[in-house]
PDB file of N, CA, C, O and CB in Angstrom:
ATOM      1  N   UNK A   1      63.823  22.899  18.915  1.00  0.00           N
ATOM      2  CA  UNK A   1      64.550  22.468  20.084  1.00  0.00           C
ATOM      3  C   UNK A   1      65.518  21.374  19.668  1.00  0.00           C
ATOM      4  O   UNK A   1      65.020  20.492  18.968  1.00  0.00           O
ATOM      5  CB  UNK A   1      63.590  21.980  21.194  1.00  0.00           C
ATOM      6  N   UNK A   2      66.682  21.272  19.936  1.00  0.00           N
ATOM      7  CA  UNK A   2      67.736  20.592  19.684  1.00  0.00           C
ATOM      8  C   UNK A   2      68.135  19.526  21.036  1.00  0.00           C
ATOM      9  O   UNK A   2      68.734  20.084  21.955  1.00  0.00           O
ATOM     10  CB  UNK A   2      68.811  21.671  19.308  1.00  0.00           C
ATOM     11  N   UNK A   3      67.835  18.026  21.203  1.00  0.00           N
ATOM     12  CA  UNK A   3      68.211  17.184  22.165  1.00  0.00           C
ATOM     13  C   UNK A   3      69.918  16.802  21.903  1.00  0.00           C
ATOM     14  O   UNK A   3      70.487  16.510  20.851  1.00  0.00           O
ATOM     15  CB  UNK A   3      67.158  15.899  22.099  1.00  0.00           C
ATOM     16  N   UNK A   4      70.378  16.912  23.094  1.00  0.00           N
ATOM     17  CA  UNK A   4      71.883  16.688  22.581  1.00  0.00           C
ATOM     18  C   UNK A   4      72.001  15.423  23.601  1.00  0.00           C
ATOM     19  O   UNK A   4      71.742  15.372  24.803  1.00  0.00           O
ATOM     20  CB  UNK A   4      73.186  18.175  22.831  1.00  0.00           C
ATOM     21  N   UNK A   5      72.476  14.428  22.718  1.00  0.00           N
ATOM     22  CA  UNK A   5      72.715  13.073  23.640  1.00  0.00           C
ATOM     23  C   UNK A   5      74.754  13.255  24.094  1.00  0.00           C
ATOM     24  O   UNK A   5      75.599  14.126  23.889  1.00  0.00           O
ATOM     25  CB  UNK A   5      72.205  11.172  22.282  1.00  0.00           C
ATOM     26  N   UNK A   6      74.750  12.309  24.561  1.00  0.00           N
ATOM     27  CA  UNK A   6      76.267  11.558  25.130  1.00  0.00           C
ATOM     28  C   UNK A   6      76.745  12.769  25.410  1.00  0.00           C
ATOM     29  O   UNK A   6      75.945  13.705  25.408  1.00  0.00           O
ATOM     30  CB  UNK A   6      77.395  10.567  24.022  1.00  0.00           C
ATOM     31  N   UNK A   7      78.076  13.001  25.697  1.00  0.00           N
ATOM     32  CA  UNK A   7      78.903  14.480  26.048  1.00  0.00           C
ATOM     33  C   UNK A   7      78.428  15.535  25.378  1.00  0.00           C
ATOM     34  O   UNK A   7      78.132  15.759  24.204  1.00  0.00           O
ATOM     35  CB  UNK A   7      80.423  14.525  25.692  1.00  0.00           C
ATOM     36  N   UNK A   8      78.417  16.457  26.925  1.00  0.00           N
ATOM     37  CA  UNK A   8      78.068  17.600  26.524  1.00  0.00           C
ATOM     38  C   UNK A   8      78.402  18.162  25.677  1.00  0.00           C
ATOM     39  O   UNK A   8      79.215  17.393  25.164  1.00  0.00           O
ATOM     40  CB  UNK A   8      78.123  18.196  27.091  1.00  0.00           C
ATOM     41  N   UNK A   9      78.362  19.286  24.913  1.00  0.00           N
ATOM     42  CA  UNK A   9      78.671  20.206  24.064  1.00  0.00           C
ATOM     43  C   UNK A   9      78.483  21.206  24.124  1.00  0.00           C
ATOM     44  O   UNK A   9      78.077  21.829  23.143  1.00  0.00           O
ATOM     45  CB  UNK A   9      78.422  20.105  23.269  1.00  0.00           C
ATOM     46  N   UNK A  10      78.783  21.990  25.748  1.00  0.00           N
ATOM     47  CA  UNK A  10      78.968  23.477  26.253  1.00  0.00           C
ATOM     48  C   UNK A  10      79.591  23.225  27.470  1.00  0.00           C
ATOM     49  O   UNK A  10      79.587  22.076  27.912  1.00  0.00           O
ATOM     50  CB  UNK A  10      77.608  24.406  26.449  1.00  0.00           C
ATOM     51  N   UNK A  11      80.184  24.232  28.142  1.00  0.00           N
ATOM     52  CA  UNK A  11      80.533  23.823  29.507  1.00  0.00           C
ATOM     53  C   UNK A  11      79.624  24.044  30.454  1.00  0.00           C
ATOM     54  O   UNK A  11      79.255  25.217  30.532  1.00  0.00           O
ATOM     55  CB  UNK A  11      81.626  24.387  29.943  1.00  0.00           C
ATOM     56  N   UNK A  12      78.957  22.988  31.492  1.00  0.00           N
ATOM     57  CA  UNK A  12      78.344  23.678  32.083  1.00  0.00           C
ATOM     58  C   UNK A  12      78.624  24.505  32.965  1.00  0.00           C
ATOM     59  O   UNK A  12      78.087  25.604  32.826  1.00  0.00           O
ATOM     60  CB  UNK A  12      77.774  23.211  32.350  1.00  0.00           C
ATOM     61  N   UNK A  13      79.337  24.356  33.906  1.00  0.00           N
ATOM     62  CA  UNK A  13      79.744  25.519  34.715  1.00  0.00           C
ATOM     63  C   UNK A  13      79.949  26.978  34.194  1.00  0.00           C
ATOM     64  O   UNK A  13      79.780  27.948  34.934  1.00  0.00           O
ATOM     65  CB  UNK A  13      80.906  25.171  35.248  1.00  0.00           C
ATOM     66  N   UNK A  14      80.269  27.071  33.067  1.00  0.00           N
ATOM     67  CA  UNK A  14      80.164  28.782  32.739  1.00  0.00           C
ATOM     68  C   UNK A  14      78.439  28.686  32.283  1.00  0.00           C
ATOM     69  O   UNK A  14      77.680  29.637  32.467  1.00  0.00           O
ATOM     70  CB  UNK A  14      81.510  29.505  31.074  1.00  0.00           C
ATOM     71  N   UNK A  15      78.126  27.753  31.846  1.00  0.00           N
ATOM     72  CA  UNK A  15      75.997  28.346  32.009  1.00  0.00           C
ATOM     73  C   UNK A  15      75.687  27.925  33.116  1.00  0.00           C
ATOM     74  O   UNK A  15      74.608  27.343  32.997  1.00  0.00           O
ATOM     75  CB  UNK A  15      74.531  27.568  30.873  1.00  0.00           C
ATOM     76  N   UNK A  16      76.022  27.897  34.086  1.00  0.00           N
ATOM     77  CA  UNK A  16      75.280  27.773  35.742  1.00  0.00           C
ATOM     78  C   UNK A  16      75.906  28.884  36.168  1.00  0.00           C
ATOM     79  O   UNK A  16      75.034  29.503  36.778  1.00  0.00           O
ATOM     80  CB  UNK A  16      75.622  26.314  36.887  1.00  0.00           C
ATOM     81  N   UNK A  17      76.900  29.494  36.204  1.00  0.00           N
ATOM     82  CA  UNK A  17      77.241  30.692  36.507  1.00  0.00           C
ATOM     83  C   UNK A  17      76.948  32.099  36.327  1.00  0.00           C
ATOM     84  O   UNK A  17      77.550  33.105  36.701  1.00  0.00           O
ATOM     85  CB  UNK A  17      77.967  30.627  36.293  1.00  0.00           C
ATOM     86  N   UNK A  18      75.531  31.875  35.447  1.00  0.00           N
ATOM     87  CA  UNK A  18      74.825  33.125  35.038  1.00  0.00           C
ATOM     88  C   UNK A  18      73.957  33.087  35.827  1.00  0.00           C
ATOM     89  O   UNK A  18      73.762  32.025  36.418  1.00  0.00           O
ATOM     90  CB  UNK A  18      74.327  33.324  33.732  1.00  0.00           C
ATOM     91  N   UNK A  19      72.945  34.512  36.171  1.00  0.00           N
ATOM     92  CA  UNK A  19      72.539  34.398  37.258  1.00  0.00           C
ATOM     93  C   UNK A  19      71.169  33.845  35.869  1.00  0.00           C
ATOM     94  O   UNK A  19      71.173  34.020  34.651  1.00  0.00           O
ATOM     95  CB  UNK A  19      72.608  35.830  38.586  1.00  0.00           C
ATOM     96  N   UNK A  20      69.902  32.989  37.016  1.00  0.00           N
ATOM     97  CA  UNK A  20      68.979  32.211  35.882  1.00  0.00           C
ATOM     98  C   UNK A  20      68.048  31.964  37.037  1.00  0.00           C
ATOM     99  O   UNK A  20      68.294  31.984  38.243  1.00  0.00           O
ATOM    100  CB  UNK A  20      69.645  30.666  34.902  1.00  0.00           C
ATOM    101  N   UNK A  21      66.585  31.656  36.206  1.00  0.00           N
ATOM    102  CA  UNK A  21      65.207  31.734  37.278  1.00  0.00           C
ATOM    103  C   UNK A  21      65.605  30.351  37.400  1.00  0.00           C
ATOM    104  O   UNK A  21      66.314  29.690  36.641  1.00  0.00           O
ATOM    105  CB  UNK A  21      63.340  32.179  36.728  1.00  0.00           C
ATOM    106  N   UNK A  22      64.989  29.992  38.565  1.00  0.00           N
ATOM    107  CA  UNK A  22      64.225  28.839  39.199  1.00  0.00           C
ATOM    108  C   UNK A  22      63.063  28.655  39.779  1.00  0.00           C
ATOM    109  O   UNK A  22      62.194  29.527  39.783  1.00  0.00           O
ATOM    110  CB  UNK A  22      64.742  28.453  39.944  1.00  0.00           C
ATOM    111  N   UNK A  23      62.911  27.349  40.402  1.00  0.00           N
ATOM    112  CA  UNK A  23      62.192  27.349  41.435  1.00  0.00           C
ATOM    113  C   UNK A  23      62.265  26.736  42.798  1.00  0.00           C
ATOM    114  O   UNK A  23      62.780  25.683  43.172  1.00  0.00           O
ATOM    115  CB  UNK A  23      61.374  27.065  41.028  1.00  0.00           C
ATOM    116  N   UNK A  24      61.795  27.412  43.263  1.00  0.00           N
ATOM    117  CA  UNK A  24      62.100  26.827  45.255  1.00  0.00           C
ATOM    118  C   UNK A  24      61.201  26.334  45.583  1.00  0.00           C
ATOM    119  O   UNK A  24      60.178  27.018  45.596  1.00  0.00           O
ATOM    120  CB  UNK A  24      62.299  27.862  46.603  1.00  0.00           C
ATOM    121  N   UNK A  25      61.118  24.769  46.055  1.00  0.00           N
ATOM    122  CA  UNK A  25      59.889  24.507  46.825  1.00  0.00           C
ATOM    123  C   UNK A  25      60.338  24.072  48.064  1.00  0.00           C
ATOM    124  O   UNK A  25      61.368  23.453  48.336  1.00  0.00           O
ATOM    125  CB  UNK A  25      58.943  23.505  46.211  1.00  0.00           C
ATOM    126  N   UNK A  26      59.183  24.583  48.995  1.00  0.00           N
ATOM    127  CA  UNK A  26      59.458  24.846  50.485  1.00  0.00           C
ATOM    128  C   UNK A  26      58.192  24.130  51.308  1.00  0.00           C
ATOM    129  O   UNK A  26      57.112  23.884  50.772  1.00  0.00           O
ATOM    130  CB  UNK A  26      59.551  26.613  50.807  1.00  0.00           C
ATOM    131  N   UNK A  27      58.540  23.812  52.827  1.00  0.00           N
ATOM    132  CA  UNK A  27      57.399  23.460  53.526  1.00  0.00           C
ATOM    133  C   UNK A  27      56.807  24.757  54.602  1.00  0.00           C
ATOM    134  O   UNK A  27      57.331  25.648  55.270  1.00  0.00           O
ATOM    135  CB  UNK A  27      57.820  22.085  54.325  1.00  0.00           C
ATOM    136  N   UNK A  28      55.538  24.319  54.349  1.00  0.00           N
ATOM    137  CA  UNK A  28      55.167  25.937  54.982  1.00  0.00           C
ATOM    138  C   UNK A  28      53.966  24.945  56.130  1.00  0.00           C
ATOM    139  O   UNK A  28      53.615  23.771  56.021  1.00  0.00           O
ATOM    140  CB  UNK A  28      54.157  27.586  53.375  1.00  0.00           C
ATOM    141  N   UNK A  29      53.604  25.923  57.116  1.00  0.00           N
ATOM    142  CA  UNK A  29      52.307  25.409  58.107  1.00  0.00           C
ATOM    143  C   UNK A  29      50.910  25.057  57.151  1.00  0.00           C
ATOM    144  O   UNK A  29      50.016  24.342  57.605  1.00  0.00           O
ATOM    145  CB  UNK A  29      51.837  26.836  59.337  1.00  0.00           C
ATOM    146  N   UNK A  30      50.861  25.505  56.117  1.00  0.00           N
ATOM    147  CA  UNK A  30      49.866  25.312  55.065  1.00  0.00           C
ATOM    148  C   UNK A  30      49.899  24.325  54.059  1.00  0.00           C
ATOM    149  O   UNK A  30      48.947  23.981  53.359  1.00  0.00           O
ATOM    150  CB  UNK A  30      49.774  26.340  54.436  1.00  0.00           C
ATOM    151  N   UNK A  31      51.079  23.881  54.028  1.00  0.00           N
ATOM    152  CA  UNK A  31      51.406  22.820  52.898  1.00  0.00           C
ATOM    153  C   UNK A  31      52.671  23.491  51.949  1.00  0.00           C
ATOM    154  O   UNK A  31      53.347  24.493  52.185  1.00  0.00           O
ATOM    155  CB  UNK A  31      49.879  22.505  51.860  1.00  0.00           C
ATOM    156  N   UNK A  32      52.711  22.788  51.081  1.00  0.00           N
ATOM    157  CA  UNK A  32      54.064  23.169  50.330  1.00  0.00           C
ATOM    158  C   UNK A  32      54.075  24.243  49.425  1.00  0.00           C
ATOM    159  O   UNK A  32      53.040  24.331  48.763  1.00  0.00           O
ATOM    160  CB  UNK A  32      54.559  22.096  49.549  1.00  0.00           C
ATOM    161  N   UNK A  33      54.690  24.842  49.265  1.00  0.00           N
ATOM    162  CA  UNK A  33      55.153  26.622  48.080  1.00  0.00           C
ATOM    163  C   UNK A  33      55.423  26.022  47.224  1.00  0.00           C
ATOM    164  O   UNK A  33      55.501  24.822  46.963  1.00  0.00           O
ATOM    165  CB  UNK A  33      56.573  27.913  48.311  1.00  0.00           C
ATOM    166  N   UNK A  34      55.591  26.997  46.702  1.00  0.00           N
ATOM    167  CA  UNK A  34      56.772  27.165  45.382  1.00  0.00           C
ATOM    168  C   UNK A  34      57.112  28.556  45.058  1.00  0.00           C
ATOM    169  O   UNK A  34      56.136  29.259  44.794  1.00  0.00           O
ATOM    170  CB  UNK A  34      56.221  26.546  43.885  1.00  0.00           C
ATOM    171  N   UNK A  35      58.376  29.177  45.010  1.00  0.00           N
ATOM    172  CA  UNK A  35      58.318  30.228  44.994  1.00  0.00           C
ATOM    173  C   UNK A  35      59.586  30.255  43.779  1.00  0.00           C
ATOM    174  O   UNK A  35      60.687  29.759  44.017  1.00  0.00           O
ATOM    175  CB  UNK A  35      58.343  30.864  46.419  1.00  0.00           C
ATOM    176  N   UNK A  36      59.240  30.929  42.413  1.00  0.00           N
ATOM    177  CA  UNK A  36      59.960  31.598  41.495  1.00  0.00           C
ATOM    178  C   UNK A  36      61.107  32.265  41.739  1.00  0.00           C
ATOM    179  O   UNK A  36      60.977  33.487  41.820  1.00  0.00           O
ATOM    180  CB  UNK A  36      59.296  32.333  41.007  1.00  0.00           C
ATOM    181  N   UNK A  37      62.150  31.841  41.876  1.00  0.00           N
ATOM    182  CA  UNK A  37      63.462  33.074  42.146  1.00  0.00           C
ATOM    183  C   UNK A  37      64.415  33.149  41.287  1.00  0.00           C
ATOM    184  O   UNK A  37      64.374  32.447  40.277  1.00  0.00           O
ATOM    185  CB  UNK A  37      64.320  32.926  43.390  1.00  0.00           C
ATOM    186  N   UNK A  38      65.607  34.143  41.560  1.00  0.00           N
ATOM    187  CA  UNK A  38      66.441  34.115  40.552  1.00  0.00           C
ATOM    188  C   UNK A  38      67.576  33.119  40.803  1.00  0.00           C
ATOM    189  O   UNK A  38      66.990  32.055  41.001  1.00  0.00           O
ATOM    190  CB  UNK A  38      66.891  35.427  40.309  1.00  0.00           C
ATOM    191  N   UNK A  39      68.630  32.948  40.880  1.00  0.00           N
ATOM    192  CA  UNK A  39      69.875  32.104  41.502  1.00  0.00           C
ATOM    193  C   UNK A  39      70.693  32.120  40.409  1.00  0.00           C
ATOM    194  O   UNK A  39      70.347  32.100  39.228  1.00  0.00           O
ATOM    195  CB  UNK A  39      69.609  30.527  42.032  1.00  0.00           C
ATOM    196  N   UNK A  40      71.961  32.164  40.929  1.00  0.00           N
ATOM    197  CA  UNK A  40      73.546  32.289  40.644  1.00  0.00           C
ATOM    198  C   UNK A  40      74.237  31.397  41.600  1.00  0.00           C
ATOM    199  O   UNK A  40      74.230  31.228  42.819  1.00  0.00           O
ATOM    200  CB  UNK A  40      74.151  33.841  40.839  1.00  0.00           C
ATOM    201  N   UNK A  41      74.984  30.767  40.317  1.00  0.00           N
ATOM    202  CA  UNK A  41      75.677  29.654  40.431  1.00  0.00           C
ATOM    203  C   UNK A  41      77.550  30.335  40.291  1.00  0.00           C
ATOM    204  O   UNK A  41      78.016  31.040  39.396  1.00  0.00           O
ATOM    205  CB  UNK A  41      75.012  28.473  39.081  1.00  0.00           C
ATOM    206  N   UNK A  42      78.212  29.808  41.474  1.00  0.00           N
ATOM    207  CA  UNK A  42      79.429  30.340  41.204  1.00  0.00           C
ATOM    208  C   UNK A  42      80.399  29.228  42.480  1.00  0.00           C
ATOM    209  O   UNK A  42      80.302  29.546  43.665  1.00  0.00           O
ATOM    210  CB  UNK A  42      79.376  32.300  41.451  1.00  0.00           C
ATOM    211  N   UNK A  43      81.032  28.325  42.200  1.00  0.00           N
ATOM    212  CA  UNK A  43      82.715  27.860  42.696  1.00  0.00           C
ATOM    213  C   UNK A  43      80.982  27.165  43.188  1.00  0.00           C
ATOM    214  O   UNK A  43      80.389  27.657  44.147  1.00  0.00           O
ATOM    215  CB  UNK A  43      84.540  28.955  43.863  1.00  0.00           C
ATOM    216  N   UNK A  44      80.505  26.254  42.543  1.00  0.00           N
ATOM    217  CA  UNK A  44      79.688  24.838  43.149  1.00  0.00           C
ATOM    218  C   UNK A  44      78.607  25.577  44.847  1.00  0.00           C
ATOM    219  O   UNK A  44      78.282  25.082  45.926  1.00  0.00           O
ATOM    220  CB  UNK A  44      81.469  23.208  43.818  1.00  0.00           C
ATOM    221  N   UNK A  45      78.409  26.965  44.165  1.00  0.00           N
ATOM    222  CA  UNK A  45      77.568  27.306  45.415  1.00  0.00           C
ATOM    223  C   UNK A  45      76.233  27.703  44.913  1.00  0.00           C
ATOM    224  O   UNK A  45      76.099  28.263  43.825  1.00  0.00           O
ATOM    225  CB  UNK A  45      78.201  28.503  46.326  1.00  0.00           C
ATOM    226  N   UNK A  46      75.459  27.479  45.529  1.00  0.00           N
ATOM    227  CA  UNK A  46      74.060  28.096  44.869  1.00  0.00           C
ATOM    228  C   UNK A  46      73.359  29.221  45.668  1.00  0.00           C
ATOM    229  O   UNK A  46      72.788  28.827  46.684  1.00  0.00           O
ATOM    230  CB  UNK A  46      72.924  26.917  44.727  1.00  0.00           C
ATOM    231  N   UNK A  47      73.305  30.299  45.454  1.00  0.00           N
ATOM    232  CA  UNK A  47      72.874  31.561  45.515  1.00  0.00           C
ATOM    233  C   UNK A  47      71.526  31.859  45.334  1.00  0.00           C
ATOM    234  O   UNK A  47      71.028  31.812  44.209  1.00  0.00           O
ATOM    235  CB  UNK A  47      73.502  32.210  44.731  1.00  0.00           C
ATOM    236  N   UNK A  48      70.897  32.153  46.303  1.00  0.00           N
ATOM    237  CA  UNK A  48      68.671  32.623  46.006  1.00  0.00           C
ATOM    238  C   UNK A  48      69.491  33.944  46.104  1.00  0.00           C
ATOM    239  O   UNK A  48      70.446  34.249  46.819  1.00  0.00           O
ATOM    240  CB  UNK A  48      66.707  32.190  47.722  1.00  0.00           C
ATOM    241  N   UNK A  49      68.685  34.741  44.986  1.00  0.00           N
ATOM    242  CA  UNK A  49      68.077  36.017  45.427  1.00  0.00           C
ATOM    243  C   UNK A  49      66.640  36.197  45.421  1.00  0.00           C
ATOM    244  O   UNK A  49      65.738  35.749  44.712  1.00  0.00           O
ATOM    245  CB  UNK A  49      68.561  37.016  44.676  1.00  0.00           C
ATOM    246  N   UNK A  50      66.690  37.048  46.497  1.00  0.00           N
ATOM    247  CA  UNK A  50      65.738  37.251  47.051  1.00  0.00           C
ATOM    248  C   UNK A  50      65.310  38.654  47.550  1.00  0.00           C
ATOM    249  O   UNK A  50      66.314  39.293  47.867  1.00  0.00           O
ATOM    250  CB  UNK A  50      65.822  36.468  47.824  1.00  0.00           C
ATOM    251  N   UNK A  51      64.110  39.383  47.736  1.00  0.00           N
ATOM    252  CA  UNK A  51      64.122  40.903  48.557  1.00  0.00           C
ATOM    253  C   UNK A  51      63.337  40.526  50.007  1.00  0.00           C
ATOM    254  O   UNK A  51      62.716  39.541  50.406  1.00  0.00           O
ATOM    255  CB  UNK A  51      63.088  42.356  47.546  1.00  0.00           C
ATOM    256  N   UNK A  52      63.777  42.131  50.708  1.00  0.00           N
ATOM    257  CA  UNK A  52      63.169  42.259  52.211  1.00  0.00           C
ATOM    258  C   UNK A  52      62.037  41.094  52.359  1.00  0.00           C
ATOM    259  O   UNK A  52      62.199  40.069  53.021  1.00  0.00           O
ATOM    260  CB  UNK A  52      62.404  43.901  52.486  1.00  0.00           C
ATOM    261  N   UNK A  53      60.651  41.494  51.495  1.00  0.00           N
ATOM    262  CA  UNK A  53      59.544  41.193  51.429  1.00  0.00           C
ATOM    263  C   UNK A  53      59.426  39.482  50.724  1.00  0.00           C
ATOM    264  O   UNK A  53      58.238  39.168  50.639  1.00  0.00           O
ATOM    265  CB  UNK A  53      58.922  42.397  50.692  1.00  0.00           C
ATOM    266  N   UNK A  54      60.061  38.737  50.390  1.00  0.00           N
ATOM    267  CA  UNK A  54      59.787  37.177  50.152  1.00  0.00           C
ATOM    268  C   UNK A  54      60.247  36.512  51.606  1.00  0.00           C
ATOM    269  O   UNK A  54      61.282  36.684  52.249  1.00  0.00           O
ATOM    270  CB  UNK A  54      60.798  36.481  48.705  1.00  0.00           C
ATOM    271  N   UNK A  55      59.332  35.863  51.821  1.00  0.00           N
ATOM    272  CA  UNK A  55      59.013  34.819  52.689  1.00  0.00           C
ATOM    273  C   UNK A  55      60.014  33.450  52.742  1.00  0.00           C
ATOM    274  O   UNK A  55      60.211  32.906  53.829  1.00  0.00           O
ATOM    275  CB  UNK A  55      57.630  34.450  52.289  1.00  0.00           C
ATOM    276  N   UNK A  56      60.481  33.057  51.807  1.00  0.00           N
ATOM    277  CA  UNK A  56      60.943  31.525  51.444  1.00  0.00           C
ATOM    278  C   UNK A  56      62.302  31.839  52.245  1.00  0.00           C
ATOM    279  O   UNK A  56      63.026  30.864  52.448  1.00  0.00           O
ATOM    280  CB  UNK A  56      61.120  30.989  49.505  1.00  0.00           C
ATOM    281  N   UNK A  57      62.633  32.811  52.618  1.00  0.00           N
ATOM    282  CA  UNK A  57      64.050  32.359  53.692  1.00  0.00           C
ATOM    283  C   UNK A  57      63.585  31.757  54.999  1.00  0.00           C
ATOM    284  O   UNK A  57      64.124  30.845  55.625  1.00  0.00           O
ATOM    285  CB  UNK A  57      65.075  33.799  54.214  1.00  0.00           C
ATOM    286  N   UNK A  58      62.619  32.349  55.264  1.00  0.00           N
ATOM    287  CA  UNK A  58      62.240  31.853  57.044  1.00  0.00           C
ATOM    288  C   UNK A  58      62.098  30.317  56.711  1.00  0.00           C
ATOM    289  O   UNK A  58      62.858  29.485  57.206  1.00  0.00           O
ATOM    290  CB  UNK A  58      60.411  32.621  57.938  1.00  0.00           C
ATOM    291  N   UNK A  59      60.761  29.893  55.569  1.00  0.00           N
ATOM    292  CA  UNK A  59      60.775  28.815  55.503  1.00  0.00           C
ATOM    293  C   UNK A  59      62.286  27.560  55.511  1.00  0.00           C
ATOM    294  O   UNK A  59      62.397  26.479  56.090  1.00  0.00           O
ATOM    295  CB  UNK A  59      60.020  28.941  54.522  1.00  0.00           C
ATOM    296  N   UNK A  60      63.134  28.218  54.719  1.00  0.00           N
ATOM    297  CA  UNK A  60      64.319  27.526  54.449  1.00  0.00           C
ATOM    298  C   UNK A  60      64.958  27.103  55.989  1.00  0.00           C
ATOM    299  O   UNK A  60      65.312  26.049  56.517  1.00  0.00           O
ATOM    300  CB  UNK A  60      65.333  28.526  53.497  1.00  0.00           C
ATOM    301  N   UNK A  61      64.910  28.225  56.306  1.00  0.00           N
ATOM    302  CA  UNK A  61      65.642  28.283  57.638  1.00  0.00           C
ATOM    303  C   UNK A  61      65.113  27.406  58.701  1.00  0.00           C
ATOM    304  O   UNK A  61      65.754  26.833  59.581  1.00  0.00           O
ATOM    305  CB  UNK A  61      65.628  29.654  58.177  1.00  0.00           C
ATOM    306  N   UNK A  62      63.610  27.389  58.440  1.00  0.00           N
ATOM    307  CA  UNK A  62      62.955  26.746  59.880  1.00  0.00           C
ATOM    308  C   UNK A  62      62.408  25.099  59.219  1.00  0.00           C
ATOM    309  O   UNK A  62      61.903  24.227  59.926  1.00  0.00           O
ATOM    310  CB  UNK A  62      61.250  27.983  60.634  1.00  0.00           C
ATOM    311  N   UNK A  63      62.582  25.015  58.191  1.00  0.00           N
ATOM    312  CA  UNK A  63      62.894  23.300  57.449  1.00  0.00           C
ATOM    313  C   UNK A  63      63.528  23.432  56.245  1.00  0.00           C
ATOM    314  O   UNK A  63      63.338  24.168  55.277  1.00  0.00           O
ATOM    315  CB  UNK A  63      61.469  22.310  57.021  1.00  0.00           C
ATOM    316  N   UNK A  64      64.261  22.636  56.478  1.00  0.00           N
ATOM    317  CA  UNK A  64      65.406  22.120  55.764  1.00  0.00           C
ATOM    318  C   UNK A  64      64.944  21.209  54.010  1.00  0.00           C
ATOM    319  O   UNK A  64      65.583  20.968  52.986  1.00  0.00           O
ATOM    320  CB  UNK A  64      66.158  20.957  57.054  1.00  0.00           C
ATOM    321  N   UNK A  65      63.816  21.006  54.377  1.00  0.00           N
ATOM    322  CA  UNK A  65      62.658  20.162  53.482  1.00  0.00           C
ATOM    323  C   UNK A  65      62.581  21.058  52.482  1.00  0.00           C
ATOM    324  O   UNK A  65      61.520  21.683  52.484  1.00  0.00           O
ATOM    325  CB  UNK A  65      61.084  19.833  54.156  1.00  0.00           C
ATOM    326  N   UNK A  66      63.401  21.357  51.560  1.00  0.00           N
ATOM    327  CA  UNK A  66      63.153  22.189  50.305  1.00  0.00           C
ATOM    328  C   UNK A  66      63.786  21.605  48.717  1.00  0.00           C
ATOM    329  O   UNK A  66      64.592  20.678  48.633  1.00  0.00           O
ATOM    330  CB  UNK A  66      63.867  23.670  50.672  1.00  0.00           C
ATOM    331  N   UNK A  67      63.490  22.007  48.088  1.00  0.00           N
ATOM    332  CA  UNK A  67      63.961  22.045  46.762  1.00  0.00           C
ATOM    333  C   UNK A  67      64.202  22.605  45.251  1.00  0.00           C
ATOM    334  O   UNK A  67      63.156  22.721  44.612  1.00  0.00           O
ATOM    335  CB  UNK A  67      63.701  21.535  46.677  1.00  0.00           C
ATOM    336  N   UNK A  68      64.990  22.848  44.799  1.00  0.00           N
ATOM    337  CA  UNK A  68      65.671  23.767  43.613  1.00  0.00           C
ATOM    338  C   UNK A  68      65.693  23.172  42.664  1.00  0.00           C
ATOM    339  O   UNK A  68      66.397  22.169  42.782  1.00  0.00           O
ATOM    340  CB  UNK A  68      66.965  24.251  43.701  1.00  0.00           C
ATOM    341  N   UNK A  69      64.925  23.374  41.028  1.00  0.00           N
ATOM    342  CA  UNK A  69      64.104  22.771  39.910  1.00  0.00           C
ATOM    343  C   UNK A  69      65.013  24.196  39.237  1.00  0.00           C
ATOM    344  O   UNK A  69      65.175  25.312  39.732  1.00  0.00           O
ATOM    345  CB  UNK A  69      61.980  22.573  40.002  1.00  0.00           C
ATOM    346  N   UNK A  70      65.446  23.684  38.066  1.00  0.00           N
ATOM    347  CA  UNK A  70      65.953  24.417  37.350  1.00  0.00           C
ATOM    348  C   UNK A  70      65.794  24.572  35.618  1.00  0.00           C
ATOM    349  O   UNK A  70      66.432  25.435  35.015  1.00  0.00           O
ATOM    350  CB  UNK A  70      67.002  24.171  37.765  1.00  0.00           C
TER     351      UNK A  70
END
């Protein structure tokens, strides 16, 4: 593993612009998630994908109380 101090030495915006896992943590009636997703980064927007069947949109939607770990 290579630590790179002071200025970068890649751009980041073209490596945030690939689509790349994360994680989402969310508030639920049970206590807090975490849910594994993919996300794409493009013009400073951040993008979940997600299918029919994952849950973490309602959560998003119905609190605002979340967070994206990358």
């Amino acid at each position: 593993m290579e630590i790179i101090k002071g200025e970068r030495s890649f751009d980041l915006d073209q490596f945030l612009e690939k689509p790349l896992f994360a994680h989402l943590s969310t508030l639920s009636l049970k206590g807090p998630r975490e849910s594994p997703v993919w996300f794409f980064w493009k013009d400073e927007c951040l993008w979940i994908i997600g299918t029919p069947k994952d849950t973490f949109p309602l959560r998003v939607e119905t609190n605002a109380g979340f967070a994206v770990e990358y």
